[in-house]
N, CA, C, O and CB atoms as a CASP TS submission, in Angstrom:
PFRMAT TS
TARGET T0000
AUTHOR 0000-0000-0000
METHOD Language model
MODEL 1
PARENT N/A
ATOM      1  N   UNK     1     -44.289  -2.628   5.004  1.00  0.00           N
ATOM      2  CA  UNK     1     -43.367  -3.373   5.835  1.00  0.00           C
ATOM      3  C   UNK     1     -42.728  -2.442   6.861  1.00  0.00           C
ATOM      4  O   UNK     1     -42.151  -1.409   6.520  1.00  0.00           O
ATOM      5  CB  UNK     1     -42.292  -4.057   4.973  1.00  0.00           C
ATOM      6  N   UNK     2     -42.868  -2.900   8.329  1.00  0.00           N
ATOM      7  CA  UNK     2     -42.000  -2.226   9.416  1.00  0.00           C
ATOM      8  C   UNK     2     -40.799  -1.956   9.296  1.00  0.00           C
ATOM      9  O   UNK     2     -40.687  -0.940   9.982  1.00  0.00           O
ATOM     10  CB  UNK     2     -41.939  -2.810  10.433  1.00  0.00           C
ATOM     11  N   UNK     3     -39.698  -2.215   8.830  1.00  0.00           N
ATOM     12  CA  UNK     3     -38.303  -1.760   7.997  1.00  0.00           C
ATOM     13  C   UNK     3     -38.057  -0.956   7.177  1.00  0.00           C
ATOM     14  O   UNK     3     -37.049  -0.250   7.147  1.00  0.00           O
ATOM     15  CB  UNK     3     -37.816  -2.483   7.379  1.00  0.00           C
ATOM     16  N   UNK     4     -39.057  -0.965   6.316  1.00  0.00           N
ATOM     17  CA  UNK     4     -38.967   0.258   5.071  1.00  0.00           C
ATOM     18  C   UNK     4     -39.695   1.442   5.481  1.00  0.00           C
ATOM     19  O   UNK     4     -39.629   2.405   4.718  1.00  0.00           O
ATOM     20  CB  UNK     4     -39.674  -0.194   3.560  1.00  0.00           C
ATOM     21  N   UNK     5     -40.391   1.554   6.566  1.00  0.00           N
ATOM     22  CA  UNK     5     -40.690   2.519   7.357  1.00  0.00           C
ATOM     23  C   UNK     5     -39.684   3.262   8.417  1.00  0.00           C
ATOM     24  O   UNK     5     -39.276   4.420   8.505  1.00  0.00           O
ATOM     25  CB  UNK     5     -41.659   2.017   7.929  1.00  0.00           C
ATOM     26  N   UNK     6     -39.505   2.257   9.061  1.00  0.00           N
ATOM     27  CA  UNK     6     -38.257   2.663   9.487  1.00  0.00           C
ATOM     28  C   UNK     6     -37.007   3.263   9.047  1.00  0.00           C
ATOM     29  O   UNK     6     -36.237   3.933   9.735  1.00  0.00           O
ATOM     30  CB  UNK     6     -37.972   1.938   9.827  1.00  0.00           C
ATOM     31  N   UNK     7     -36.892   2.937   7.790  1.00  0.00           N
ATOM     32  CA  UNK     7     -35.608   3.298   6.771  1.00  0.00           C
ATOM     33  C   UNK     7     -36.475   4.689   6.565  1.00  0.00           C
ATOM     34  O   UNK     7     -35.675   5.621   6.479  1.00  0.00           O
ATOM     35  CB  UNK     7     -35.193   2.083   5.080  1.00  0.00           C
ATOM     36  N   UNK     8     -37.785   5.126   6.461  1.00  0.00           N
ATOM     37  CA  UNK     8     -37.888   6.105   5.738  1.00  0.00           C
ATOM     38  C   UNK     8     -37.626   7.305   7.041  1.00  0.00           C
ATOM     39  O   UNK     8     -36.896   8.290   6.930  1.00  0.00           O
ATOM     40  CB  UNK     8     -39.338   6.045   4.844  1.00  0.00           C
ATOM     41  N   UNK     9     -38.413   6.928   8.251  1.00  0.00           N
ATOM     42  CA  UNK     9     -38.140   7.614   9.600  1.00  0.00           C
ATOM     43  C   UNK     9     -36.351   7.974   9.376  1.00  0.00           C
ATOM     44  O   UNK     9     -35.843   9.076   9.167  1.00  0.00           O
ATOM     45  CB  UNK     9     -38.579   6.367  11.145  1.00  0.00           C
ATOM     46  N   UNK    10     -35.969   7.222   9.449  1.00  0.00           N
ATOM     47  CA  UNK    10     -34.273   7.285   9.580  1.00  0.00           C
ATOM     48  C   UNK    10     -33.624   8.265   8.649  1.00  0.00           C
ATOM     49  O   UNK    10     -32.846   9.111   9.090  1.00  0.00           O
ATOM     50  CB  UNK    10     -33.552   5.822   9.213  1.00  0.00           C
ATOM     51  N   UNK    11     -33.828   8.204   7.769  1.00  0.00           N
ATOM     52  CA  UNK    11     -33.741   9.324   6.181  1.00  0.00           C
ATOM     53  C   UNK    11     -34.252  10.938   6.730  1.00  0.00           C
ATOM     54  O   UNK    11     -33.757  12.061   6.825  1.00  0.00           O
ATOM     55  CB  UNK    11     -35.267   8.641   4.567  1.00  0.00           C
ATOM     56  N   UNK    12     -35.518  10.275   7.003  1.00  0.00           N
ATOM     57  CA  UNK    12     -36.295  11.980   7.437  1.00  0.00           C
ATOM     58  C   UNK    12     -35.862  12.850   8.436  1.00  0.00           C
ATOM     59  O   UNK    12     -36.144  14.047   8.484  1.00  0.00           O
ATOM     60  CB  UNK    12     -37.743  11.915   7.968  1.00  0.00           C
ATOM     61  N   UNK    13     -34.956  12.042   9.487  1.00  0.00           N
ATOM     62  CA  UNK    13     -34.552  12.133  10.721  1.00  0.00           C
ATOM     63  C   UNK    13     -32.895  12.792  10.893  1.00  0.00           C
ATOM     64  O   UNK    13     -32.379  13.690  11.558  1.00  0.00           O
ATOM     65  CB  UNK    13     -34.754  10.675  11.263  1.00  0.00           C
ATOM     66  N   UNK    14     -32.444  11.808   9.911  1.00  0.00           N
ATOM     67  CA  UNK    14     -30.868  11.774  10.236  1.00  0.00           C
ATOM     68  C   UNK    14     -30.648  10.681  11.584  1.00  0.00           C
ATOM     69  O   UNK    14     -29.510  10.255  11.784  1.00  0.00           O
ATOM     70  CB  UNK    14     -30.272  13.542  10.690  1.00  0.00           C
ATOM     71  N   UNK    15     -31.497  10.361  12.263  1.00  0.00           N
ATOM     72  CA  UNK    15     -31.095   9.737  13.470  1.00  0.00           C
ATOM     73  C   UNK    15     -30.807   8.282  12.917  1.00  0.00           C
ATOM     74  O   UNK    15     -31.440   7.540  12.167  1.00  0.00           O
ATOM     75  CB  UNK    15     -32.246   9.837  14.691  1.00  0.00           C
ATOM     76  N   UNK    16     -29.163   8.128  13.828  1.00  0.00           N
ATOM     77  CA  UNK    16     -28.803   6.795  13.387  1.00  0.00           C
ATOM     78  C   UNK    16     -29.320   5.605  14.034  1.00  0.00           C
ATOM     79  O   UNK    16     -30.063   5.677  15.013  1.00  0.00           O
ATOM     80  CB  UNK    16     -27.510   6.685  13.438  1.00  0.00           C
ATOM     81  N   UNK    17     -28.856   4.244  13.384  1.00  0.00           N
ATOM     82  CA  UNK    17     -30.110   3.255  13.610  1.00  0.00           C
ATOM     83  C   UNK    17     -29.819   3.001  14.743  1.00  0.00           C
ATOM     84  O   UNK    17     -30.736   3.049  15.563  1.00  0.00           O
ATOM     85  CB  UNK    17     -30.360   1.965  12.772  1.00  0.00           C
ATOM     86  N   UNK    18     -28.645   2.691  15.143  1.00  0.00           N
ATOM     87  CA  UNK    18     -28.603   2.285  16.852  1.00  0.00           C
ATOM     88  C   UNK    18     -29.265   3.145  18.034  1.00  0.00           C
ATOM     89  O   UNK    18     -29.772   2.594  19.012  1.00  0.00           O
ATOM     90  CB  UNK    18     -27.085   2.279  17.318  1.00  0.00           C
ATOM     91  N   UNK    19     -29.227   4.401  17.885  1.00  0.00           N
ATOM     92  CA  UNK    19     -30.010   5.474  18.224  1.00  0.00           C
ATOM     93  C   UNK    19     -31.113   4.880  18.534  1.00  0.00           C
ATOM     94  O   UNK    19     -31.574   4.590  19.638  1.00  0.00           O
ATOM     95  CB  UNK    19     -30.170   6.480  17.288  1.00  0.00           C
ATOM     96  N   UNK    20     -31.649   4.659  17.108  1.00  0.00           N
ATOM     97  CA  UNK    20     -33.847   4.768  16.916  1.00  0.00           C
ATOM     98  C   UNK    20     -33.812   3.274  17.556  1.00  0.00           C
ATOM     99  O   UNK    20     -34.554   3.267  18.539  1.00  0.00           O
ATOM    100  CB  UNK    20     -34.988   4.822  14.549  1.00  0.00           C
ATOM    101  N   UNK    21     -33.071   1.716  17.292  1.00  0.00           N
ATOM    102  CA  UNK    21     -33.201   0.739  18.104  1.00  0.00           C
ATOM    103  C   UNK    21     -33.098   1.214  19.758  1.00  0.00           C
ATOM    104  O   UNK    21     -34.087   0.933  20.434  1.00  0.00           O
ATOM    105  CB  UNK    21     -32.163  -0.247  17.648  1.00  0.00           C
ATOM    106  N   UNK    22     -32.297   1.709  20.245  1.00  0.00           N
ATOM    107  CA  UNK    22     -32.199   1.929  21.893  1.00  0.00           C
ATOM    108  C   UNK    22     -33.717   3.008  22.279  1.00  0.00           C
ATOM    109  O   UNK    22     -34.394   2.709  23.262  1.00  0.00           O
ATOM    110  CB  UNK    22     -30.336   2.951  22.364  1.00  0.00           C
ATOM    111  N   UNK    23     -34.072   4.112  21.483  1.00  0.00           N
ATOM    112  CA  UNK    23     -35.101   4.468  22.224  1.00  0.00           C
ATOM    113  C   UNK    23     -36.207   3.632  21.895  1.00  0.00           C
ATOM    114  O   UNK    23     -36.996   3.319  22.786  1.00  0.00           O
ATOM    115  CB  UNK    23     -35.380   5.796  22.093  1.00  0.00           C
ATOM    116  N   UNK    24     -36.389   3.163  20.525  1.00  0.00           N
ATOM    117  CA  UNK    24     -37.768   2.701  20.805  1.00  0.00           C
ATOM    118  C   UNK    24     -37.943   1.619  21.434  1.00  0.00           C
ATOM    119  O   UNK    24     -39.006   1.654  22.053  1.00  0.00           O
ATOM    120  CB  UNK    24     -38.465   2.547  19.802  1.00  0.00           C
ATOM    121  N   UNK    25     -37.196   0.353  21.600  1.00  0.00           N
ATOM    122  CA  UNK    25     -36.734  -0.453  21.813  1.00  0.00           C
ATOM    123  C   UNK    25     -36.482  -1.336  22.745  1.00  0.00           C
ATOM    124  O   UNK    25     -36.912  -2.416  23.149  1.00  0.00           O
ATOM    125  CB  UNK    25     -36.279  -0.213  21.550  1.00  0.00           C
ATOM    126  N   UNK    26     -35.360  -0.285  23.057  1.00  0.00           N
ATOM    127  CA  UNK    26     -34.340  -0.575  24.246  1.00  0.00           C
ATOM    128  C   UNK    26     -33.173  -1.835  23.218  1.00  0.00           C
ATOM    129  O   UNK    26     -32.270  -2.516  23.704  1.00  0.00           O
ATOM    130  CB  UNK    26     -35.438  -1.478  26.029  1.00  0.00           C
ATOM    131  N   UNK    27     -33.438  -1.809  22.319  1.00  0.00           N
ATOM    132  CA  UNK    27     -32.801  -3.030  21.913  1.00  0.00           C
ATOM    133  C   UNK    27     -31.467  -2.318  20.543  1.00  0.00           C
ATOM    134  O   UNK    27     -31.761  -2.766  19.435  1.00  0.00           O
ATOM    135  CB  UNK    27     -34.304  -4.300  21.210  1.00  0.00           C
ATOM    136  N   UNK    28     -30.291  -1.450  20.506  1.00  0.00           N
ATOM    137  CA  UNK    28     -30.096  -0.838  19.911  1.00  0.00           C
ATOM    138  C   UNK    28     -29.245  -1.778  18.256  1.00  0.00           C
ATOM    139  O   UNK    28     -28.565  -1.298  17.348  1.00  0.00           O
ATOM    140  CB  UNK    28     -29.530   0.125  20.878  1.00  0.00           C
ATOM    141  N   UNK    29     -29.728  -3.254  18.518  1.00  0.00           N
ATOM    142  CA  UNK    29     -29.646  -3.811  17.133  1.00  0.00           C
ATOM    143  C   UNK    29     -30.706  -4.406  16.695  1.00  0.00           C
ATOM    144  O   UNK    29     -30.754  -5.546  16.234  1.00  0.00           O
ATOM    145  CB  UNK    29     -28.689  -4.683  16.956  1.00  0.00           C
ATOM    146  N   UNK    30     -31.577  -3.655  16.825  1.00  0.00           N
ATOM    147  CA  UNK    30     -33.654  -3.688  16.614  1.00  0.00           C
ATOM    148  C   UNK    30     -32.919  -3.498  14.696  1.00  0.00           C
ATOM    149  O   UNK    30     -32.666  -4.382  13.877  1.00  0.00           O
ATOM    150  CB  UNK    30     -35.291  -1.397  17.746  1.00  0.00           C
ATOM    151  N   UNK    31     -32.819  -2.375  14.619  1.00  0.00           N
ATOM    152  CA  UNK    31     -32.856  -1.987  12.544  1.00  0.00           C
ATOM    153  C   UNK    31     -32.379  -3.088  12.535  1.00  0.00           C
ATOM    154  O   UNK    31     -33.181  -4.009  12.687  1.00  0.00           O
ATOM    155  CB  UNK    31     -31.801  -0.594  11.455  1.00  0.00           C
ATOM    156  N   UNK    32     -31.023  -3.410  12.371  1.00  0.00           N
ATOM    157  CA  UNK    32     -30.017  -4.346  11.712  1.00  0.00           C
ATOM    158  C   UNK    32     -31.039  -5.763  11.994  1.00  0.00           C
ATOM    159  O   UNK    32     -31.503  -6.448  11.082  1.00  0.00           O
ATOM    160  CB  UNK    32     -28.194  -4.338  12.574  1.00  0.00           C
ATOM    161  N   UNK    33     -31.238  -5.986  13.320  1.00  0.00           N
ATOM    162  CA  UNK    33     -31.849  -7.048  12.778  1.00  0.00           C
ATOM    163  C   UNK    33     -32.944  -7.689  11.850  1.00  0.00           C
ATOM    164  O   UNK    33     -33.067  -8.759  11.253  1.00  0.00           O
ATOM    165  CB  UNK    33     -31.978  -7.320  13.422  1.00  0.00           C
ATOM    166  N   UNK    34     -33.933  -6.149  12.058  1.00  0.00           N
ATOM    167  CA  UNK    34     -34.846  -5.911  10.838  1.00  0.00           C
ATOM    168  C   UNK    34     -34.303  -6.560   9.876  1.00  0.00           C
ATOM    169  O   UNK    34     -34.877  -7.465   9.270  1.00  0.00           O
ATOM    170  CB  UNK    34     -35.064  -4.527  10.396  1.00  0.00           C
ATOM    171  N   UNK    35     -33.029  -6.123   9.619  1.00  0.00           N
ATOM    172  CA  UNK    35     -32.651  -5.842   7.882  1.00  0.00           C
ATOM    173  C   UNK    35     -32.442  -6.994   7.220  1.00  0.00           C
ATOM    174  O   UNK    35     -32.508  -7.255   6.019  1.00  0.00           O
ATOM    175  CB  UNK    35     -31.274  -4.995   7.541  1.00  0.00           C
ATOM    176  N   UNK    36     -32.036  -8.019   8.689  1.00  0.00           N
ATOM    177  CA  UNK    36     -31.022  -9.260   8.469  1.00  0.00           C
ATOM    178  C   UNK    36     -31.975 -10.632   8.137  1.00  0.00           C
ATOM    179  O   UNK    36     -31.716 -11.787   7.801  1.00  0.00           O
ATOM    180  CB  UNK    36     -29.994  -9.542  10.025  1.00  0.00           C
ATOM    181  N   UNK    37     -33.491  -9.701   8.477  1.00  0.00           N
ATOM    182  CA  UNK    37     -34.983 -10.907   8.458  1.00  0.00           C
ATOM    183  C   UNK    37     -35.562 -11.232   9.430  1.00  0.00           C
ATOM    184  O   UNK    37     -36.318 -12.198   9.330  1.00  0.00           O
ATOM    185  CB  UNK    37     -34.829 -12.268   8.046  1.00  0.00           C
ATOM    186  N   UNK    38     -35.430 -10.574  10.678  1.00  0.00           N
ATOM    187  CA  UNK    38     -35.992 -10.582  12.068  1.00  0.00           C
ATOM    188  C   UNK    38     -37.579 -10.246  11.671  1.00  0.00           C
ATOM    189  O   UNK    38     -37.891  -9.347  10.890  1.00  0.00           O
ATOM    190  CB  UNK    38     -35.182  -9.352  13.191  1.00  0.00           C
ATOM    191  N   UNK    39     -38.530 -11.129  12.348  1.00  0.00           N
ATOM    192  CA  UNK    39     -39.601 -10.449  12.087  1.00  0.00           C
ATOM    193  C   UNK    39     -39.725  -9.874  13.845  1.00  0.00           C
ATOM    194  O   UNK    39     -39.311 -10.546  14.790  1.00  0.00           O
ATOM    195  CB  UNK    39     -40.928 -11.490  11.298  1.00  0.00           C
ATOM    196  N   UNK    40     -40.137  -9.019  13.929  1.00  0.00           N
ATOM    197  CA  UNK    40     -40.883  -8.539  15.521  1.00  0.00           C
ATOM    198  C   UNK    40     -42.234  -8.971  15.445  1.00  0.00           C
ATOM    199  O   UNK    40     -43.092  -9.164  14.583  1.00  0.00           O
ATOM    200  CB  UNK    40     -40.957  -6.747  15.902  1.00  0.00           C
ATOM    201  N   UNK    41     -42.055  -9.072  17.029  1.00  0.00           N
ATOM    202  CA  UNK    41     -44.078  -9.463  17.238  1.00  0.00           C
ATOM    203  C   UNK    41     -44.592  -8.299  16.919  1.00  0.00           C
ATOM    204  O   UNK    41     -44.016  -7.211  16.886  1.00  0.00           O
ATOM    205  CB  UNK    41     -44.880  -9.875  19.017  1.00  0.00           C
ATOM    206  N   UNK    42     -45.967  -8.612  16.625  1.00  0.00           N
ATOM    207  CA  UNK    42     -47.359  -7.536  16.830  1.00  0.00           C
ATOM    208  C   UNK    42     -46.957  -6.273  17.722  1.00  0.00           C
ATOM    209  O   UNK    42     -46.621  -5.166  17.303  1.00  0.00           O
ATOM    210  CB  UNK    42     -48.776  -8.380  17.740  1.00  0.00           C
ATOM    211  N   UNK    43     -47.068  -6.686  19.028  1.00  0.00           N
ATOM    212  CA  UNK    43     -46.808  -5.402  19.957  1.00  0.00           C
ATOM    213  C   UNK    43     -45.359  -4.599  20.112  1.00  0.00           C
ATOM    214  O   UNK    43     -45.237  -3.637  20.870  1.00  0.00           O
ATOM    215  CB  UNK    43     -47.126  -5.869  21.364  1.00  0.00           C
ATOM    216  N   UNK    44     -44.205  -5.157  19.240  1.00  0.00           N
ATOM    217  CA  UNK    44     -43.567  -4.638  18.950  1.00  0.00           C
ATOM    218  C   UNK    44     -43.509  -3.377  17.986  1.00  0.00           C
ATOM    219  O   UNK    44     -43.181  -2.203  18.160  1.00  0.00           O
ATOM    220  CB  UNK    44     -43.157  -5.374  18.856  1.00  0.00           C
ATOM    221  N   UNK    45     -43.970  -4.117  16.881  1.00  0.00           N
ATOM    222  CA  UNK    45     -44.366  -3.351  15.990  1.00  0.00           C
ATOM    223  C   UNK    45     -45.047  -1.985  16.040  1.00  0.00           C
ATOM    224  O   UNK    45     -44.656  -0.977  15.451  1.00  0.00           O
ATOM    225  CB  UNK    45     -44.956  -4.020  15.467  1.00  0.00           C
ATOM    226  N   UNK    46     -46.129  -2.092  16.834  1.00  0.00           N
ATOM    227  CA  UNK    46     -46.940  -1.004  17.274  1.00  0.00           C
ATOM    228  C   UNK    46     -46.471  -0.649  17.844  1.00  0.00           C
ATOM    229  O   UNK    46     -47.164   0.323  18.146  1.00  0.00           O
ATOM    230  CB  UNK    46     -47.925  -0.969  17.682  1.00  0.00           C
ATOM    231  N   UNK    47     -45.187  -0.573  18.717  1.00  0.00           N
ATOM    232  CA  UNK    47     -44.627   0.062  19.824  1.00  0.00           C
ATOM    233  C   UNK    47     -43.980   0.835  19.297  1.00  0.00           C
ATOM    234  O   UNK    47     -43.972   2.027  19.605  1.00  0.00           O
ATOM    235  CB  UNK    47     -43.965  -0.584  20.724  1.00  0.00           C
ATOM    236  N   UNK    48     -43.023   0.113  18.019  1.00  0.00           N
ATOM    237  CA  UNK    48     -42.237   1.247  17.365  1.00  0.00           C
ATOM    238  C   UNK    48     -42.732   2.113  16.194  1.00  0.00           C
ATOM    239  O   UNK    48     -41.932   2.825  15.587  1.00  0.00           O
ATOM    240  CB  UNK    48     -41.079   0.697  16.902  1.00  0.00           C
ATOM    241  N   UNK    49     -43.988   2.071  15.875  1.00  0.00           N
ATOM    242  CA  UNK    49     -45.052   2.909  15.099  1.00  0.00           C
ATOM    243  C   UNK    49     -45.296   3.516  15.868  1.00  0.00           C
ATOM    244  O   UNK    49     -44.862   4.626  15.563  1.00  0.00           O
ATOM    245  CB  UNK    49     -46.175   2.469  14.501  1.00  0.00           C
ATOM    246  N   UNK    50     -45.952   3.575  17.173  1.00  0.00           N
ATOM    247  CA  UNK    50     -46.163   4.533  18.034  1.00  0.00           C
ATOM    248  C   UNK    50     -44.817   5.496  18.444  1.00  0.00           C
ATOM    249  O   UNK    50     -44.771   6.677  18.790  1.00  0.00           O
ATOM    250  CB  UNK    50     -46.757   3.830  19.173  1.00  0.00           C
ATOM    251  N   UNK    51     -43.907   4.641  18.286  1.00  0.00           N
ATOM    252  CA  UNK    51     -42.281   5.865  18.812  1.00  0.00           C
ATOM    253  C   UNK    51     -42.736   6.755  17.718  1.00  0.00           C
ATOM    254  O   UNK    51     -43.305   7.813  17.988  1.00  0.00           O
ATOM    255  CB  UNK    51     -40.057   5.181  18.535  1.00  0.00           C
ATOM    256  N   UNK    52     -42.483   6.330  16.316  1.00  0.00           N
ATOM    257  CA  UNK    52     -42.105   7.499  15.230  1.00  0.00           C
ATOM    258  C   UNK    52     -42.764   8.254  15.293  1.00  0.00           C
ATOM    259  O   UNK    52     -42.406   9.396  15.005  1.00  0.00           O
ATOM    260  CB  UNK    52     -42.055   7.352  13.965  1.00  0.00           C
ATOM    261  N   UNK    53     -43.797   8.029  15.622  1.00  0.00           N
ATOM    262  CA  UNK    53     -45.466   8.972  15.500  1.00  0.00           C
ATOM    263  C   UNK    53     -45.066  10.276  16.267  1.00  0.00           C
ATOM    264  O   UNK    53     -45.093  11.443  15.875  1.00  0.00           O
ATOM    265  CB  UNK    53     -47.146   8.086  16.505  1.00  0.00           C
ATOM    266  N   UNK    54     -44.620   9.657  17.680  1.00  0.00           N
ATOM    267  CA  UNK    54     -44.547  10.744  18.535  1.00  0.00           C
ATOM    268  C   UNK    54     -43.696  11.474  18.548  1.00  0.00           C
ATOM    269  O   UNK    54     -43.872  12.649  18.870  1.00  0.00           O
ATOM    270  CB  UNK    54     -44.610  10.544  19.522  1.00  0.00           C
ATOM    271  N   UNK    55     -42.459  10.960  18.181  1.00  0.00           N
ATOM    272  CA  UNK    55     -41.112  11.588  17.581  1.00  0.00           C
ATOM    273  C   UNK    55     -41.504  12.811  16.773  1.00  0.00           C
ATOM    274  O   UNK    55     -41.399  13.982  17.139  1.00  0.00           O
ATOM    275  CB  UNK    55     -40.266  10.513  16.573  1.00  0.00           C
ATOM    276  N   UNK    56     -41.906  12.420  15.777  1.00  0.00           N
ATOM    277  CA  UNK    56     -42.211  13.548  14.258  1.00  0.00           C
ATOM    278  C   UNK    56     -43.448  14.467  15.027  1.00  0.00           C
ATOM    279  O   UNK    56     -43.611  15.648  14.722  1.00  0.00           O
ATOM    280  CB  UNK    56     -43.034  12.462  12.329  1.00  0.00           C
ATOM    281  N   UNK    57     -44.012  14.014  15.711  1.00  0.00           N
ATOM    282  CA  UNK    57     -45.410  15.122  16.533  1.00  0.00           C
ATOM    283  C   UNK    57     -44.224  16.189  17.709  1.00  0.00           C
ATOM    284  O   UNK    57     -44.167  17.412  17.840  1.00  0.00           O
ATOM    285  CB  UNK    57     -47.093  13.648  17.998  1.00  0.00           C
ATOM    286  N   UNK    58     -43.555  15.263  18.276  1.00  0.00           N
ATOM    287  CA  UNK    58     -42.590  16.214  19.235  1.00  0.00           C
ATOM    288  C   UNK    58     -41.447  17.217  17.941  1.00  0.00           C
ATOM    289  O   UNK    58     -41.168  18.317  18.417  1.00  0.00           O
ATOM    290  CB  UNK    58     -41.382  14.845  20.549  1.00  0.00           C
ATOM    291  N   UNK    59     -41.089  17.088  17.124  1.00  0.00           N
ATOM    292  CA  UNK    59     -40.435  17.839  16.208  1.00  0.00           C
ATOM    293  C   UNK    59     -41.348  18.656  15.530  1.00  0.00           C
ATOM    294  O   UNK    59     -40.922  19.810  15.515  1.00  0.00           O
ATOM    295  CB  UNK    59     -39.708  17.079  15.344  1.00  0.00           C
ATOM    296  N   UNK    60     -42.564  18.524  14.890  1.00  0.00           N
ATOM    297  CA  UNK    60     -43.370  19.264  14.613  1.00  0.00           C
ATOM    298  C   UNK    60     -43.317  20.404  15.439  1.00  0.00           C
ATOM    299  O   UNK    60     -42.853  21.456  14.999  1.00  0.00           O
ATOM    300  CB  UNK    60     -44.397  18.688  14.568  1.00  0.00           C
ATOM    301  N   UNK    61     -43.847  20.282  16.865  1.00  0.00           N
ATOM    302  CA  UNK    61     -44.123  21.278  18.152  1.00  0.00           C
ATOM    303  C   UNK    61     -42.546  22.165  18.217  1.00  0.00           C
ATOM    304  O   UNK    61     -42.570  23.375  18.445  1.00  0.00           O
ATOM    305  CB  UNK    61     -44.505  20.171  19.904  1.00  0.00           C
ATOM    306  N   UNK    62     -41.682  21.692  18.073  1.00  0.00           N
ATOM    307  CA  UNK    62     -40.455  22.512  18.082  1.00  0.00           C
ATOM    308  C   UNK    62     -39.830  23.262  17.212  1.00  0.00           C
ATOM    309  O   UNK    62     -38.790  23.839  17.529  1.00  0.00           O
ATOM    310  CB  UNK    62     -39.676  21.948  18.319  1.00  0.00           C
TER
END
């Protein structure tokens, strides 16, 4: 599930949720609404799988 991924990004990160909603997003009550039973479309989804990806690849490099 896209949420419990997210929860785990968020943990690994420290970065808070309004944070990870505004960059990946643009939408900075993206988590919460996750949480609340929002489903996101398809290309959402992949959009914000593709953020974390690149996130943790750009921290890797640093």
């Amino acid at each position: 599930m896209l949420i419990t991924r997210i929860e785990r990004f968020l943990r690994e990160t420290g970065m808070p949720w309004t944070k990870f909603g505004r960059l990946a997003t643009r939408d900075p009550r993206f988590v919460q609404d996750l949480r609340n039973g929002r489903i996101p479309r398809a290309a959402t989804a992949t959009n914000v799988e593709h953020f974390m990806n690149i996130y943790r690849e750009d921290c890797r490099a640093h």
